[in-house]
C-alpha positions in Angstrom: 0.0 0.0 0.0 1.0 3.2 -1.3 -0.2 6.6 0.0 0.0 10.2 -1.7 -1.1 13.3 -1.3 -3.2 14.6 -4.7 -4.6 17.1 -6.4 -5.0 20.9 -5.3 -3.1 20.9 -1.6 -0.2 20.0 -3.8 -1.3 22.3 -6.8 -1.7 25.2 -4.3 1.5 24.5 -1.9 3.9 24.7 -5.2 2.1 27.8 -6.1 3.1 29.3 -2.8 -1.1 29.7 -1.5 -2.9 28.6 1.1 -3.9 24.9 1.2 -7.3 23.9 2.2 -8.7 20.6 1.4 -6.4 18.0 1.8 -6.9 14.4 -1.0 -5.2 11.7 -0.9 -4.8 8.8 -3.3 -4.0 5.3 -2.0 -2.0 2.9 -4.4 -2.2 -0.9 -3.9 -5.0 -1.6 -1.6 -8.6 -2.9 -1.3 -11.6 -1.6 0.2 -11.1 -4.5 2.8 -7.9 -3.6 3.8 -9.0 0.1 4.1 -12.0 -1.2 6.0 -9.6 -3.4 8.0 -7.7 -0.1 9.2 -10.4 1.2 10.5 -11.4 3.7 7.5 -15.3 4.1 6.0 -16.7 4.0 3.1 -18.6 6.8 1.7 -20.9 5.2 -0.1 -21.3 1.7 -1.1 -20.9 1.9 -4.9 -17.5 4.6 -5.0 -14.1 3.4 -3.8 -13.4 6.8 -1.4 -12.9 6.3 2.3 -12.5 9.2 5.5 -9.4 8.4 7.5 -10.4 7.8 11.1 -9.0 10.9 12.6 -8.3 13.4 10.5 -11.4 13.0 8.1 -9.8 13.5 5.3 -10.7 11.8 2.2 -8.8 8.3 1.1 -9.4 7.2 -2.3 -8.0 3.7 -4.0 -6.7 4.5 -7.5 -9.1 4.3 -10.3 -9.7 4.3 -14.1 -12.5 5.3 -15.4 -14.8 5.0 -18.8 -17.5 6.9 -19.9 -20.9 4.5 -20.3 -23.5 7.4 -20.4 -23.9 11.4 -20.7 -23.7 14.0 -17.9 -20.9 14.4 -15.3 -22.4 10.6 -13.8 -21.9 8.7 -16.7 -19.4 7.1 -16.1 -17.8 3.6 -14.8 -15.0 3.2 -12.0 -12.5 0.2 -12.3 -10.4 0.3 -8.8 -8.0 -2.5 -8.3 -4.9 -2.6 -6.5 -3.0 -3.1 -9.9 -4.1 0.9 -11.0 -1.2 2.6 -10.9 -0.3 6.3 -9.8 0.0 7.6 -13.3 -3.0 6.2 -14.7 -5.3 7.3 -12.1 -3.5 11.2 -12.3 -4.3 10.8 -16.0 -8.0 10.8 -15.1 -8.3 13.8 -13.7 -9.1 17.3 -15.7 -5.9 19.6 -15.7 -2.4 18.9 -15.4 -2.1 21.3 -12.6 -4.3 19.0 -10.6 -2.8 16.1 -11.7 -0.1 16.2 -9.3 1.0 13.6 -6.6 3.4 14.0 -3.7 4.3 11.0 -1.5 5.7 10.9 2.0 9.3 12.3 1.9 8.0 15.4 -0.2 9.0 14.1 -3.3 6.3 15.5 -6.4 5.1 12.8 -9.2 4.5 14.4 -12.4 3.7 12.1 -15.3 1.3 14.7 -17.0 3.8 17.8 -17.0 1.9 19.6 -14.2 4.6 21.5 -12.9 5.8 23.0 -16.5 1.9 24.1 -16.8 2.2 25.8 -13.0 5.9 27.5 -14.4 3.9 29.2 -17.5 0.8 29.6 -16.0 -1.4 27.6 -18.2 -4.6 25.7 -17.8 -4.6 22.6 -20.0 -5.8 19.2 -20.0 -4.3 16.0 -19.2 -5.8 14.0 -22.0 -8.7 13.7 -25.1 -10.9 11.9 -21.8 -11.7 15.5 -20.5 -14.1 16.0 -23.5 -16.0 13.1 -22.0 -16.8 15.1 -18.6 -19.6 18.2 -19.6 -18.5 19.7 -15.8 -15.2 20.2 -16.5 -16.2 23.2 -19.0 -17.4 25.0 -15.7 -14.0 23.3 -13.7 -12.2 25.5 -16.1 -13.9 28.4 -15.7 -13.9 28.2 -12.2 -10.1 27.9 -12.0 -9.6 30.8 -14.7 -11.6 33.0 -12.4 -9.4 31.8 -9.3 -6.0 31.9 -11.1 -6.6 35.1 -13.2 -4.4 37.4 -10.6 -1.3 35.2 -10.9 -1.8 35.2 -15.0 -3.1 31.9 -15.6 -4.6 31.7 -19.2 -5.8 28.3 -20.8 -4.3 26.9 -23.4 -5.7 27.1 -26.8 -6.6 23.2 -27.4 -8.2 23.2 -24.3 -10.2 25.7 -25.3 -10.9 23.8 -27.8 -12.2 20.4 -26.4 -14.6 23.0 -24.2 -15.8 24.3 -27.4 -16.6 21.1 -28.3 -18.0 20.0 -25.4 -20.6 23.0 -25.1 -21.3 21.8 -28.8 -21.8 18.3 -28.0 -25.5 18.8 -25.6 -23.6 17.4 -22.4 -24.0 20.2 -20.4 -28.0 19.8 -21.0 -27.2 17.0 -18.7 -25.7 18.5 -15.8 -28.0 18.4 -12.7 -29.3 21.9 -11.4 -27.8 20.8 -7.9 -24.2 20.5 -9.9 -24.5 23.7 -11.9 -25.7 25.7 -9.4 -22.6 25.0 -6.6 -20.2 25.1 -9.8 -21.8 28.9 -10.9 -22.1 29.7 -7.0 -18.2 29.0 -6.2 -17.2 30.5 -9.7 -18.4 33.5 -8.9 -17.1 34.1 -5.5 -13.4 33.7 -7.1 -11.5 36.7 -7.1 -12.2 37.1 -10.9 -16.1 35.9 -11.4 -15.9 38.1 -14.3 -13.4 35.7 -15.9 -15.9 32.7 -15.1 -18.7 34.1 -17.6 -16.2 35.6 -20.3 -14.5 32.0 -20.7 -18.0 30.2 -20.6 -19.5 32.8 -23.2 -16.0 32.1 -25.5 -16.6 28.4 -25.3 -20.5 29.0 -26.4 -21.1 27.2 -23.0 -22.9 30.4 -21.8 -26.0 30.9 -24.4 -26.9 27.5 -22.9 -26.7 27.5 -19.0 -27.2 30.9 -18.5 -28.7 32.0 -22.3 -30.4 35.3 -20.3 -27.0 36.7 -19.4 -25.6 35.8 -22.8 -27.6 38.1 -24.5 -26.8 40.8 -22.4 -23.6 41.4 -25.0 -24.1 43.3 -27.8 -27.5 45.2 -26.4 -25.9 49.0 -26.0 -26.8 51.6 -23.2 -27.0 55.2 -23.7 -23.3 56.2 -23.5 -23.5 59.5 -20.9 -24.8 56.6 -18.3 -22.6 53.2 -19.4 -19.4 55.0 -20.9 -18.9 51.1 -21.7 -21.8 50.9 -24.0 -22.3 47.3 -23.7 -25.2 45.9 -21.1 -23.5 42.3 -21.0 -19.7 44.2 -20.5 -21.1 46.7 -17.7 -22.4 43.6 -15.8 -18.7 42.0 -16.2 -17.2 45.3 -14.7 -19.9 44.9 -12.1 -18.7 41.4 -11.4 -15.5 43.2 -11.0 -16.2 45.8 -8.4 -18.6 42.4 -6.4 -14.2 40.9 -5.9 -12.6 44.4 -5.1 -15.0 45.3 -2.4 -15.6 41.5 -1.1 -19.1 41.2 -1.7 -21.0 38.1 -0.6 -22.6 35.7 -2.9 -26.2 37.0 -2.5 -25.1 40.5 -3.6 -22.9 38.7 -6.8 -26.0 36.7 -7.5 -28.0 39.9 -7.9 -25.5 41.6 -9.5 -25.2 39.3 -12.3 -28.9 39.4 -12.8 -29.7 42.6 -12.7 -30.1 43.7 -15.8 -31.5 40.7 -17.5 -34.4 43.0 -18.9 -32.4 45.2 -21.4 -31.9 42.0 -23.6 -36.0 42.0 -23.9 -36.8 45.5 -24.6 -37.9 46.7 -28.0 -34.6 47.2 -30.0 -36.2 50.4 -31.8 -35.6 51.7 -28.4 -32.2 51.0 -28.3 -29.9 52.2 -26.2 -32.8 53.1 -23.8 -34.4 50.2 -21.7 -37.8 51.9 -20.2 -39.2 49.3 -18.4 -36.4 46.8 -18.4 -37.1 46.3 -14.5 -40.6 44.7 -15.3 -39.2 43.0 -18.1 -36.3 41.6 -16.1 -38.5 40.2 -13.7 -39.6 37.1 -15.9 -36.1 36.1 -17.0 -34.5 36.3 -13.2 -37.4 33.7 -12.4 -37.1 31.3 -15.1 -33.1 31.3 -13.9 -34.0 30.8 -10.3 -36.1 28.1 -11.1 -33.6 26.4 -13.6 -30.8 26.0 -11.6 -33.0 25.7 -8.1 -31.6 28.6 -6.9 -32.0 28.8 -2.6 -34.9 30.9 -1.8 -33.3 33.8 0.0 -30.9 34.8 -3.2 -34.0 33.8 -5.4 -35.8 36.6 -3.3 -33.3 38.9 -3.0 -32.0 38.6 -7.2 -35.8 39.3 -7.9 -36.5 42.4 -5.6 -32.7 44.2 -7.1 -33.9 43.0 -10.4 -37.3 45.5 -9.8 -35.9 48.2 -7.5 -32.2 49.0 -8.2 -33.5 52.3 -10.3 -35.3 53.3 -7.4 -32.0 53.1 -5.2 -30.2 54.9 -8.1 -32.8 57.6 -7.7 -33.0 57.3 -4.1 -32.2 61.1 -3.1 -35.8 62.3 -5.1 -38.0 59.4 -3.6 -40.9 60.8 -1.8 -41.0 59.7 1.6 -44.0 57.3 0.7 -42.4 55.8 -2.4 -38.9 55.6 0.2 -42.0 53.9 2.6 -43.2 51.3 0.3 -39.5 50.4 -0.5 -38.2 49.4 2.9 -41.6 47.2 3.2 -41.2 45.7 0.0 -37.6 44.2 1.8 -39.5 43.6 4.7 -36.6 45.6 6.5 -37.8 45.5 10.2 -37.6 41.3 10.0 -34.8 41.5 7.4 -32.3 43.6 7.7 -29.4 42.3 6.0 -31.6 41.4 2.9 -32.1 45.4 2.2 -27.8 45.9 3.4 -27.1 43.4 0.4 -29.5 45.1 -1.6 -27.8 48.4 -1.2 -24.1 47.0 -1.8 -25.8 45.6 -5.2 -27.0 48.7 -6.4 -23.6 50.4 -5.4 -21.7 48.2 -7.3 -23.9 48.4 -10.3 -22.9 51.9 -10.0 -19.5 51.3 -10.0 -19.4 49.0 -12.5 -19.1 51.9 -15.4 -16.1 53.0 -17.1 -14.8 55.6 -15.5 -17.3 55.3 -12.3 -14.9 52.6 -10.2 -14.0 55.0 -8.0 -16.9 57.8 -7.5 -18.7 58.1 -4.5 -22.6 56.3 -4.2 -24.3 58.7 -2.1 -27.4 57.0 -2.1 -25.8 53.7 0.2 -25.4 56.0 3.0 -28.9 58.2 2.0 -30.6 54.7 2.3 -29.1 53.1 5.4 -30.1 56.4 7.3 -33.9 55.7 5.9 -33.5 52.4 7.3 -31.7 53.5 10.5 -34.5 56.4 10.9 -37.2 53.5 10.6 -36.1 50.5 12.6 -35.2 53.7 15.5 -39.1 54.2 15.8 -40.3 52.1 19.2 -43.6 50.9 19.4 -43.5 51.3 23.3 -45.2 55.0 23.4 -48.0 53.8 21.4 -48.6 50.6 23.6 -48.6 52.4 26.2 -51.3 55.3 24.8 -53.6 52.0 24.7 -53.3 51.4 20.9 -54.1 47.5 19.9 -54.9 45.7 17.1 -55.5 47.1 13.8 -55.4 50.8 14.9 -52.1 50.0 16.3 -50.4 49.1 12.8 -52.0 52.2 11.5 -50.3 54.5 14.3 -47.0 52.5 13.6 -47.2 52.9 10.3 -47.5 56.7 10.3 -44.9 57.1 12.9 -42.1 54.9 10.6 -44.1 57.8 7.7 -43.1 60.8 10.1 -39.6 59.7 11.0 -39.1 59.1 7.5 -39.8 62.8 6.7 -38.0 64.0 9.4 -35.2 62.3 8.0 -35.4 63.6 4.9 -35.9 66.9 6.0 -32.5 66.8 8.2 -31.1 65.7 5.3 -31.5 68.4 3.1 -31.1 71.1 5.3 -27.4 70.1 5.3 -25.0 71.8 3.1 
């Protein structure tokens, strides 16, 4: 029995970054004599075992062969007569296809270490064609890598190409898609995710609403960048710089979904393209069973982020009606994520990066001059029931106004 360590801690320690999850690939062995030293199986039909104290994951060296489409079609052959190299030949980039054994010592059949040197993405074999997820693996790890220059390589590209040609990725589960977009786009380049899926053609069919965001222009004096699908990239952008969470890249992405469907005689203004957006932020929801809270949340900036834009000439009603809509006194953080959306749509104009949103700090005092208002006094005037939502309600009104008022009486 032969143990190595596999895959990215090795990848990421010769790159000189952090290492997180920790594989390892065990040469030689059967499940029995796995079982024997006290390590379990995770599931009955997949040779990968969790050492007993640490955790981490043991897997006996494999081959596999592809029997069906998707990412699961696909048979397993583990024996202890699989060698190192033909189970690193397996996997989907060279960089990953890297082994280190006890002394320290790196195994490189697949020329992982020359692809780490010139910072190129490429594949270990023709068998990555065979394996639809690996289009979005790719991505994922452009979008990651981007800051130290990694670029893929042009016949990698390639097989991608293919792949997105081939219908495989109609195959990929929603559950699979989803975590692949989710963790692509908290990378420190999500940008770099969608531009490499639009380049393959892998975009127009897992995410076909933001594909057509490119091309559809916006009047210049507003998106000095012209393009709707390359403003939401730079928005994407500004998401990394200023660490935004997923729920506020989520939105961001979607945002502007509605300027693809407005009438082109229109063109470069989108009246209406809130409404319109609505419709198309739903169906991708839906598609990839997105989890209800950034369904929410992607649908509500999708319908208000002009009225945040605007937020300085909002009449203290309309400002009102807003704050419910987020249902702000229960959910705070769902409006605070709403706010850093529309402040990065803002930056995310050429030329904007760096200008100041006003309206983020305009619109956490509305909310702060709200949630301040105590329903104690009214309680205590004898108010129930019904007639006590009304009294609330125009209390949260007046505070509002007051508000407003202090805010414009200051120079």
């Amino acid at each position: 029995m032969q143990i190595y360590q596999v895959g990215g801690a090795v990848r990421d320690r010769l790159l000189g970054r952090p290492q997180t999850d920790r594989d390892w690939v065990v040469v030689g062995a059967t499940a029995k004599q796995m079982q024997d030293l006290g390590f379990r199986a995770v599931g009955a039909d997949f040779p990968v075992f969790l050492h007993p104290e640490t955790g981490e994951e043991y897997a006996l060296a494999r081959t596999e062969r592809k029997t069906g489409k998707g990412y699961g079609g696909f048979s397993f052959h583990a024996s202890p007569e699989v060698t190192l190299e033909e189970d690193l030949k397996r996997r989907d980039l060279t960089i990953n296809a890297l082994a280190e054994d006890p002394r320290g010592r790196i195994i490189d059949p697949w020329g992982g270490q020359r692809d780490l040197a010139a910072r190129v993405l490429r594949h270990v074999s023709p068998a990555f064609a065979e394996d639809p997820l690996r289009v979005l693996r790719v991505a994922r790890f452009a979008a990651r890598y981007a800051p130290l220059g990694f670029t893929v390589a042009d016949e990698t590209l390639a097989l991608m190409q293919t792949l997105s040609q081939s219908g495989e990725l109609e195959y990929l589960s929603a559950e699979r898609l989803w975590k692949e977009i989710s963790r692509a786009l908290m990378e420190p380049c999500p940008q770099v995710f969608i531009r490499l899926l639009r380049k393959c053609g892998a975009l127009a069919r897992l995410l076909p609403e933001v594909n057509a965001l490119f091309g559809v222009p916006q009047p210049p004096q507003h998106h000095p960048e012209v393009d709707t699908g390359e403003h939401v990239l730079a928005v994407l952008r500004q998401c990394a710089k200023h660490n935004q969470p997923l729920s506020v890249r989520w939105c961001c992405l979607l945002h502007d979904l509605g300027k693809a469907a407005t009438p082109k005689e229109q063109w470069p203004k989108h009246h209406e393209h809130e409404q319109l957006g609505l419709k198309l932020v739903a169906a991708v929801n839906q598609r990839l069973k997105v989890p209800r809270d950034l369904a929410e949340l992607s649908l509500l900036t999708c319908e208000y982020h002009s009225h945040a834009h605007r937020a300085l000439e909002l009449q203290p009603k309309t400002l009102w009606k807003l704050l419910q809509k987020f249902d702000l006194l229960r959910r705070p953080q769902r409006f605070a994520d709403f706010i850093a959306a529309c402040e990065m749509d803002a930056r995310g104009r050429s030329g904007f990066e760096e200008c100041a949103y006003p309206q983020a700090h305009y619109l956490r005092g509305a909310a702060s001059a709200v949630q301040a208002v105590s329903v104690k006094p009214l309680l205590e005037r004898g108010f129930s029931g019904e007639q006590l939502g009304r009294e609330l309600n125009s209390a949260r009104l007046y505070a509002l106004k007051h508000y407003q008022q202090e805010q414009a009486a200051k120079p």
